[in-house]
N, CA, C and O atoms as a GROMACS GRO file, in nm:
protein
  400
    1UNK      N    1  -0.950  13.767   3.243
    1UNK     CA    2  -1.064  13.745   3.329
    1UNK      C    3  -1.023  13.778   3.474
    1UNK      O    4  -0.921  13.729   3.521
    2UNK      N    5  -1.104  13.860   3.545
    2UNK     CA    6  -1.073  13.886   3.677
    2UNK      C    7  -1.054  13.794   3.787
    2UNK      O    8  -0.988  13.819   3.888
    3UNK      N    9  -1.140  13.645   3.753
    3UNK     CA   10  -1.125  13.572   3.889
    3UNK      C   11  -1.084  13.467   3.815
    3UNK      O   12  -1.102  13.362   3.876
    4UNK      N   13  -1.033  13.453   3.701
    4UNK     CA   14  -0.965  13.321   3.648
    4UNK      C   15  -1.066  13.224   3.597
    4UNK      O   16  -1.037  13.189   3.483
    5UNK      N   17  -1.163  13.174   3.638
    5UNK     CA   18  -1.246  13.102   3.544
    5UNK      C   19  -1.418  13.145   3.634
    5UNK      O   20  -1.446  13.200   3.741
    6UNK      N   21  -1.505  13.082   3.515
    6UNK     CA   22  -1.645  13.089   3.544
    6UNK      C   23  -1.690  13.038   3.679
    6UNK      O   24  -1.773  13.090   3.753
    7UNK      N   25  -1.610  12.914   3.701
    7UNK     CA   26  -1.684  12.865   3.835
    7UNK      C   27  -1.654  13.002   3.933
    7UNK      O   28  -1.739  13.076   3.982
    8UNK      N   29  -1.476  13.013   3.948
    8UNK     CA   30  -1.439  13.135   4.042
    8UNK      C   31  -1.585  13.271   4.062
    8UNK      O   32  -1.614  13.332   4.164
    9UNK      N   33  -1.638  13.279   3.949
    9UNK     CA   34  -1.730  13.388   3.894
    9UNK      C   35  -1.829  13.381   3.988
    9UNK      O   36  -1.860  13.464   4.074
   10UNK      N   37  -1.896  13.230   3.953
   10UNK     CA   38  -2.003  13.213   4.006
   10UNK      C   39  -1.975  13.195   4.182
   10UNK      O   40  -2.045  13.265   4.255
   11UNK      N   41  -1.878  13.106   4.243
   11UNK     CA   42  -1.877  13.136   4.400
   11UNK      C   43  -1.836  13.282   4.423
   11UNK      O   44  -1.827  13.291   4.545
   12UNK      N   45  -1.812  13.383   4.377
   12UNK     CA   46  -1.789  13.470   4.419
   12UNK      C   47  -1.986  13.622   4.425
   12UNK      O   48  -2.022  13.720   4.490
   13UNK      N   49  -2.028  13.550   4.328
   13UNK     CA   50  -2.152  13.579   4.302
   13UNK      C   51  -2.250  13.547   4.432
   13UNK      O   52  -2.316  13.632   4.493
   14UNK      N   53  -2.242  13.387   4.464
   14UNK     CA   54  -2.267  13.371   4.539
   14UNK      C   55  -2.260  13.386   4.696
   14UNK      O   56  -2.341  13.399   4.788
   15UNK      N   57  -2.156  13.380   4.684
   15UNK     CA   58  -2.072  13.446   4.852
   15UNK      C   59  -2.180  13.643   4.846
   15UNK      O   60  -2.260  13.693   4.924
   16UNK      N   61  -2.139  13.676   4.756
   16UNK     CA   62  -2.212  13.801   4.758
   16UNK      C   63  -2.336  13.828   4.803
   16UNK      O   64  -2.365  13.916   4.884
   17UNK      N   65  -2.449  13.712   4.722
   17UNK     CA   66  -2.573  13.669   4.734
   17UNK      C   67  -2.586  13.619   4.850
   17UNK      O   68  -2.689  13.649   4.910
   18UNK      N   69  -2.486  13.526   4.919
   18UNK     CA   70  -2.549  13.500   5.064
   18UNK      C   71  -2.534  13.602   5.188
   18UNK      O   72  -2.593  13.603   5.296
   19UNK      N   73  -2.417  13.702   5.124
   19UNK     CA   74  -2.397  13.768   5.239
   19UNK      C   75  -2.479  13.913   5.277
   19UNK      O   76  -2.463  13.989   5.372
   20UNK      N   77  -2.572  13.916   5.162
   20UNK     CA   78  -2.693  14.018   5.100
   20UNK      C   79  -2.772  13.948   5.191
   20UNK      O   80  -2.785  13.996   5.304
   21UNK      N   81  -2.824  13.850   5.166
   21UNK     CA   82  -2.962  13.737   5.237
   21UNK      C   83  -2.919  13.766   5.366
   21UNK      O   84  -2.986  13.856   5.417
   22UNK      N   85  -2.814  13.713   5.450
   22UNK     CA   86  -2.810  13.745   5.556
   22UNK      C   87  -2.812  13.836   5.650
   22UNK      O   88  -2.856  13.832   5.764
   23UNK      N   89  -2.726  13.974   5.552
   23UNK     CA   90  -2.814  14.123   5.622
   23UNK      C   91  -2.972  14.119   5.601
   23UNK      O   92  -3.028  14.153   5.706
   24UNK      N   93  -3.039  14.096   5.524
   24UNK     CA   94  -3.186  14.105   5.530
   24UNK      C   95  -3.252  14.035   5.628
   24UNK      O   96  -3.350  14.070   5.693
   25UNK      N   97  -3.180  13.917   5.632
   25UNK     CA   98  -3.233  13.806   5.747
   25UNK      C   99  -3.228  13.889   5.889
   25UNK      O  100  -3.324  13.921   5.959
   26UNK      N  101  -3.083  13.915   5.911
   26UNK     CA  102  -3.028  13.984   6.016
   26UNK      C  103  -3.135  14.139   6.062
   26UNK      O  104  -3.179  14.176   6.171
   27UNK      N  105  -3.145  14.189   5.944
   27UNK     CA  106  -3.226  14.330   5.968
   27UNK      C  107  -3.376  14.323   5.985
   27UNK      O  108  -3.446  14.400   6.051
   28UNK      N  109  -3.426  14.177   5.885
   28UNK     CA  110  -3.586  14.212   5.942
   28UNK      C  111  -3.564  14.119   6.084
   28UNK      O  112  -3.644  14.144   6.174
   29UNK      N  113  -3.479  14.033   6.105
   29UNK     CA  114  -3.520  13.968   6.302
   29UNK      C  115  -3.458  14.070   6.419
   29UNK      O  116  -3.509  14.069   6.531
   30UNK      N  117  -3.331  14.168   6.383
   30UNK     CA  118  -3.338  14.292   6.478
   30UNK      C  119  -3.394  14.421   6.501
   30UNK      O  120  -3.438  14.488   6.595
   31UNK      N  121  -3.373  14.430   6.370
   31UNK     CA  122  -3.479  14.597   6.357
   31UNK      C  123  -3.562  14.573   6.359
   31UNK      O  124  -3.611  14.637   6.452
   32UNK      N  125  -3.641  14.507   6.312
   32UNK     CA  126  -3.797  14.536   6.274
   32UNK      C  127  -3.852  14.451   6.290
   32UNK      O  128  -3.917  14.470   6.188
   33UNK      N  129  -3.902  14.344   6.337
   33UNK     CA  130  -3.945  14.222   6.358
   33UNK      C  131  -3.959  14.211   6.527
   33UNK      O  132  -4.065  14.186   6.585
   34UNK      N  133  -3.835  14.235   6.589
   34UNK     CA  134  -3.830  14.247   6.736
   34UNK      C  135  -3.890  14.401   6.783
   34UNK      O  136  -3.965  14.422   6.878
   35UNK      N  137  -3.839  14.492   6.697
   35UNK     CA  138  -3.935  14.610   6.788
   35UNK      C  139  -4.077  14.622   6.733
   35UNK      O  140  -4.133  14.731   6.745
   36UNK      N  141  -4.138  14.525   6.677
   36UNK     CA  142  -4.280  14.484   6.649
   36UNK      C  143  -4.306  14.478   6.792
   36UNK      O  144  -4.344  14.563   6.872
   37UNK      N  145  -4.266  14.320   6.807
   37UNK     CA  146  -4.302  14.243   6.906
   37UNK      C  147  -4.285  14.282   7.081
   37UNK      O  148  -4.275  14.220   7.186
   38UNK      N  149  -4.290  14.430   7.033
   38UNK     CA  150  -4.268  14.494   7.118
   38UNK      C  151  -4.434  14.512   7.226
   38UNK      O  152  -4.474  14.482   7.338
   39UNK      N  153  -4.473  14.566   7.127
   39UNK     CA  154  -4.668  14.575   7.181
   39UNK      C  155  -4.738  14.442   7.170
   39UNK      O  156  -4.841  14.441   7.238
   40UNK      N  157  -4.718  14.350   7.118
   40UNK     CA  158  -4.741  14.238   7.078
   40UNK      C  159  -4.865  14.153   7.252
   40UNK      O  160  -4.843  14.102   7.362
   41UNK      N  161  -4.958  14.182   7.185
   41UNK     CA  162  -5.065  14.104   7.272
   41UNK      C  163  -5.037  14.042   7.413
   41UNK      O  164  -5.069  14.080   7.526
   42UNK      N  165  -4.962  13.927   7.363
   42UNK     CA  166  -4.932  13.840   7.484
   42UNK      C  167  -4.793  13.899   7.546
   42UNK      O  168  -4.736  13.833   7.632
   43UNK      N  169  -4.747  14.006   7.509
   43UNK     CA  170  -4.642  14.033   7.554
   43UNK      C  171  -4.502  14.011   7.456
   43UNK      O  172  -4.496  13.931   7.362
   44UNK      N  173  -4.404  14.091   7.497
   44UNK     CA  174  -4.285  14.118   7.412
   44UNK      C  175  -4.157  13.990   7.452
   44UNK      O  176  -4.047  13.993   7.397
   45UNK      N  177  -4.185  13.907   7.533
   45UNK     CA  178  -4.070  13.829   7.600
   45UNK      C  179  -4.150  13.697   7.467
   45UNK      O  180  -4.091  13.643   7.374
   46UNK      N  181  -4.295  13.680   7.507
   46UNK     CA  182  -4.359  13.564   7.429
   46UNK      C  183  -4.314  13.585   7.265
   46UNK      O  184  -4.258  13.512   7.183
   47UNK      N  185  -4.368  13.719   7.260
   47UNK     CA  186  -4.319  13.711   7.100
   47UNK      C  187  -4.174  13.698   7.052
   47UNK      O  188  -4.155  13.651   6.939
   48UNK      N  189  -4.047  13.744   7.143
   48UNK     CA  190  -3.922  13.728   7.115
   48UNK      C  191  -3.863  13.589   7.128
   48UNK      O  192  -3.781  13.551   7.046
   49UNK      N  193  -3.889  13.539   7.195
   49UNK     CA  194  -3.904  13.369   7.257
   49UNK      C  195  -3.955  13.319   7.099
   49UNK      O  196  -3.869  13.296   7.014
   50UNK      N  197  -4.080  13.306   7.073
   50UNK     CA  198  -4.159  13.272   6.923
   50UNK      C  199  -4.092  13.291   6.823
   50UNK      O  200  -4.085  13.198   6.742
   51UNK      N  201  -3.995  13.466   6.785
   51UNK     CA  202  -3.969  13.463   6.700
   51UNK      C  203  -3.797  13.370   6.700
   51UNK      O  204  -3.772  13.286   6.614
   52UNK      N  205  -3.723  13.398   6.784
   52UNK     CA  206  -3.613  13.349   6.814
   52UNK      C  207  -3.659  13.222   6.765
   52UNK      O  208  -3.661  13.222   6.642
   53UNK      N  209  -3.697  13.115   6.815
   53UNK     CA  210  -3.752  13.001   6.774
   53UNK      C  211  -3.748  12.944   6.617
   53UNK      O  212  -3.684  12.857   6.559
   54UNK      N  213  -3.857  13.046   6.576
   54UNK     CA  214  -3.858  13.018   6.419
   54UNK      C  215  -3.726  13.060   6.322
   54UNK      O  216  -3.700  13.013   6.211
   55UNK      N  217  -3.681  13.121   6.365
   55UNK     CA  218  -3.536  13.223   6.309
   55UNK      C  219  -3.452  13.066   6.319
   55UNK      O  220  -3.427  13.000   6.218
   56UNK      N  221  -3.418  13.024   6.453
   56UNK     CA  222  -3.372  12.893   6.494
   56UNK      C  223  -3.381  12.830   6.394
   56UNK      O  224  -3.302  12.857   6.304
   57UNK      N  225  -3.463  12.738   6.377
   57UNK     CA  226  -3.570  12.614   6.347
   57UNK      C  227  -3.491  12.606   6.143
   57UNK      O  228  -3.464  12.507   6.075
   58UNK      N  229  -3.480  12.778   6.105
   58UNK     CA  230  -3.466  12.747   5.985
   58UNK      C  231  -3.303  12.807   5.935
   58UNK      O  232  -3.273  12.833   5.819
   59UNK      N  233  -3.206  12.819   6.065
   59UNK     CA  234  -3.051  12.890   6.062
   59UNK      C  235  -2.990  12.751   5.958
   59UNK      O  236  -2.901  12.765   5.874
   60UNK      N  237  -3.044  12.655   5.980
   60UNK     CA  238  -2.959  12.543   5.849
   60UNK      C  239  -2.966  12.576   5.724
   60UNK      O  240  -2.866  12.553   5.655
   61UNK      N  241  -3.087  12.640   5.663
   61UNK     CA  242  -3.138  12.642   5.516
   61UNK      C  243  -3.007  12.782   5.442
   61UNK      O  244  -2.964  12.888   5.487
   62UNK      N  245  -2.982  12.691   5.297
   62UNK     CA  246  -2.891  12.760   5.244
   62UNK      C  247  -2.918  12.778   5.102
   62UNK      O  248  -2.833  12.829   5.030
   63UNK      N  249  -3.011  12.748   5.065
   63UNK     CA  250  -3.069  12.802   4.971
   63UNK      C  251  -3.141  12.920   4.879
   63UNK      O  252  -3.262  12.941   4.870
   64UNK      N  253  -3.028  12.991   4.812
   64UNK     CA  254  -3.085  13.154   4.865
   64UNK      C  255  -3.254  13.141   4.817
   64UNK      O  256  -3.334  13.220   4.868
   65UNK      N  257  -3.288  13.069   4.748
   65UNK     CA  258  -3.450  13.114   4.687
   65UNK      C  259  -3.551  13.069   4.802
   65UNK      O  260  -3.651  13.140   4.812
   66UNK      N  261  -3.536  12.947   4.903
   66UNK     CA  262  -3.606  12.949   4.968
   66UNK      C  263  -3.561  13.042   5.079
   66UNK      O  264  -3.645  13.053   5.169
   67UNK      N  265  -3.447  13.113   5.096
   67UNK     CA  266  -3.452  13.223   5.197
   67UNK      C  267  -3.485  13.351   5.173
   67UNK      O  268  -3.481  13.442   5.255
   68UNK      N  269  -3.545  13.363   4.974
   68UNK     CA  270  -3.621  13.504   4.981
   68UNK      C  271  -3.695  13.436   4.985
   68UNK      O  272  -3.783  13.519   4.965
   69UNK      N  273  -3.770  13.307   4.999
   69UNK     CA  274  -3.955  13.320   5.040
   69UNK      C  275  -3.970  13.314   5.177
   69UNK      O  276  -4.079  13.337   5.228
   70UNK      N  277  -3.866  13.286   5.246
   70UNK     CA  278  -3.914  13.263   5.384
   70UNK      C  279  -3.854  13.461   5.454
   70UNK      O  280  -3.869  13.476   5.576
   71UNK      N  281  -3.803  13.574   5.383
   71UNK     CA  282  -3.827  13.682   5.391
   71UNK      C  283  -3.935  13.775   5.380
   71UNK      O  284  -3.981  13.872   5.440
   72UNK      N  285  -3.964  13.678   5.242
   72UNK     CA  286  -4.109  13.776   5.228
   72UNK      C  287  -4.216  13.766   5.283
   72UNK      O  288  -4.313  13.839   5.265
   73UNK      N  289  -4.199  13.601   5.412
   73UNK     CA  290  -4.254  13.558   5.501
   73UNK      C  291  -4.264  13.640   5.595
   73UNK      O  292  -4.377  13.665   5.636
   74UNK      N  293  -4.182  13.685   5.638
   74UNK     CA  294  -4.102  13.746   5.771
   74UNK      C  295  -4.190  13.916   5.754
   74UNK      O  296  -4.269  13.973   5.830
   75UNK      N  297  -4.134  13.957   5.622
   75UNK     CA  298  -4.180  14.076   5.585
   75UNK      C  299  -4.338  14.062   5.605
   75UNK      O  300  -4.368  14.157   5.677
   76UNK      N  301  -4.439  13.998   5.580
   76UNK     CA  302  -4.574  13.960   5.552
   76UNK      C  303  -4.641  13.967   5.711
   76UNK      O  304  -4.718  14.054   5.754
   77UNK      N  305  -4.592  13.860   5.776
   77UNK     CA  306  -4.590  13.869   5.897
   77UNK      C  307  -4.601  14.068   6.022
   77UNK      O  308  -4.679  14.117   6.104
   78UNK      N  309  -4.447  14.115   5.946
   78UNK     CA  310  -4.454  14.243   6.044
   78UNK      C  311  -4.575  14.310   5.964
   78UNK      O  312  -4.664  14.331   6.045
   79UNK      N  313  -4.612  14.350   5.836
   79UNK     CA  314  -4.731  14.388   5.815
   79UNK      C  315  -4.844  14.372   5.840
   79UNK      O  316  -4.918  14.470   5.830
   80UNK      N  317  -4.904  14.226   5.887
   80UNK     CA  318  -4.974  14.159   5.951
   80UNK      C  319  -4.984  14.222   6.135
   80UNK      O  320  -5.090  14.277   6.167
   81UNK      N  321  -4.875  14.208   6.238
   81UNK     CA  322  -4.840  14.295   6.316
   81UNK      C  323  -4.886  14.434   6.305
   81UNK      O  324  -4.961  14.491   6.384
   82UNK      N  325  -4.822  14.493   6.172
   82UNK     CA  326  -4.851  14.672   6.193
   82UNK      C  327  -5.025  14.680   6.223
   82UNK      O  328  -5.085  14.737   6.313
   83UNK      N  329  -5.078  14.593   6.101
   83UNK     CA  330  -5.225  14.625   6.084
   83UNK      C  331  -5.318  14.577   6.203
   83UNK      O  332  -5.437  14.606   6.215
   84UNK      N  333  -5.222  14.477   6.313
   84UNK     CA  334  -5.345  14.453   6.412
   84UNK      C  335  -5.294  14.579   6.490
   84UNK      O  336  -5.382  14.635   6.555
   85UNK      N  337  -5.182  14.628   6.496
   85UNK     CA  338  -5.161  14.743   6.587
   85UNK      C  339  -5.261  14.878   6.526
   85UNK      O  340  -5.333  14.944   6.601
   86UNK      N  341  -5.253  14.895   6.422
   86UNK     CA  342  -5.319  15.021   6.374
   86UNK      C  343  -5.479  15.005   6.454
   86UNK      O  344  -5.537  15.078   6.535
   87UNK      N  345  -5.514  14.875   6.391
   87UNK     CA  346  -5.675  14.861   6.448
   87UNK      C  347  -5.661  14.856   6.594
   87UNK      O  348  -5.757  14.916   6.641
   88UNK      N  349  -5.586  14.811   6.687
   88UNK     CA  350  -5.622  14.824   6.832
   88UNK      C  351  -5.633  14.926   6.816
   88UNK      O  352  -5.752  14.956   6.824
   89UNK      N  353  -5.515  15.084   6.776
   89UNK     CA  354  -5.544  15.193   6.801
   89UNK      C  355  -5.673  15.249   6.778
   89UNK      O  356  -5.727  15.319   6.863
   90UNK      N  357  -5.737  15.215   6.646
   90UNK     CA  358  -5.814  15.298   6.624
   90UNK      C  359  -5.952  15.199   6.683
   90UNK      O  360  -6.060  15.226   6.630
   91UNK      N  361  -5.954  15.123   6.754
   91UNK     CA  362  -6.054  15.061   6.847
   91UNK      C  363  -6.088  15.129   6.977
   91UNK      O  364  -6.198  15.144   7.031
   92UNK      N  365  -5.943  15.175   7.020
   92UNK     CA  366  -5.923  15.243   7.137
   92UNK      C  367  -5.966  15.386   7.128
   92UNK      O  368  -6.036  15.422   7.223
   93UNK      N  369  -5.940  15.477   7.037
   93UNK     CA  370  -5.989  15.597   6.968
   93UNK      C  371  -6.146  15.558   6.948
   93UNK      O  372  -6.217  15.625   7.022
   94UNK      N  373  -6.206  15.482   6.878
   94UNK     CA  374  -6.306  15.478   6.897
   94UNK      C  375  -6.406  15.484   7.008
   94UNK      O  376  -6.513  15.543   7.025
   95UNK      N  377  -6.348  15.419   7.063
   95UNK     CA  378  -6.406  15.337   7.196
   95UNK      C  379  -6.417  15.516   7.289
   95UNK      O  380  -6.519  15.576   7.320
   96UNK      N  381  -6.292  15.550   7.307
   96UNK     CA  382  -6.284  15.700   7.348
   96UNK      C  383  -6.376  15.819   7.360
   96UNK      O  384  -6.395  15.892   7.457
   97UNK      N  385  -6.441  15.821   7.212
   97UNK     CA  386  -6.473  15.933   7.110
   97UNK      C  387  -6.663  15.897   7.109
   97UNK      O  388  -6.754  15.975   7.138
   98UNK      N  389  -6.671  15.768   7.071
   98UNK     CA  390  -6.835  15.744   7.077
   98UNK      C  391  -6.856  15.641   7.178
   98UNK      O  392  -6.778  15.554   7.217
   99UNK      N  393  -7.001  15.673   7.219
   99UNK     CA  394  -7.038  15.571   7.302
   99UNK      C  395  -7.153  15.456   7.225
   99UNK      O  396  -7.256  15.484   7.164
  100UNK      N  397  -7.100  15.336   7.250
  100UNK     CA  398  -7.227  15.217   7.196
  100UNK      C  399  -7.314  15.177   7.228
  100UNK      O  400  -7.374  15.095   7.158
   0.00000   0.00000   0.00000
């Protein structure tokens, strides 16, 4: 056996599994999450402030299953973001193009 017994198996599984979760964590709050909150309504300092916060609020939780729901949170959220950005655009295009 490569790591000597089952438990060895399983923390090593795990260590794997958390250190997976945490690039995802890591990649949707730098890449993509913050250069959202870039156009972001009230401004890009409010939304980085907000998101920093919530990122905060949940750095204790070690549970990988509630840290893929609180991803697919995260993920849900920047889609939420994309789609009010798409519609300002095409409000603004509108607004442009016909008169009401």
């Amino acid at each position: 056996m490569l790591f000597g017994s089952a438990s060895h198996l399983n923390l090593a599984v795990s260590a794997s599994l958390s250190l997976w979760l945490a690039d995802e964590v890591v990649h949707l709050f730098i890449s993509y999450l913050l250069y959202l909150g870039r156009e972001y309504p009230k401004g890009g300092e409010y939304f980085r402030d907000r998101l920093r916060a919530a990122f905060t609020k949940n750095k204790s939780v070690q549970d990988p299953e509630q840290i893929k729901e609180m991803i697919a949170r995260g993920e849900y959220v920047a889609r939420e973001l994309e789609a009010l950005y798409y519609l300002r655009k095409y409000r603004a295009l509108k607004k442009r193009y016909y008169e009401e």
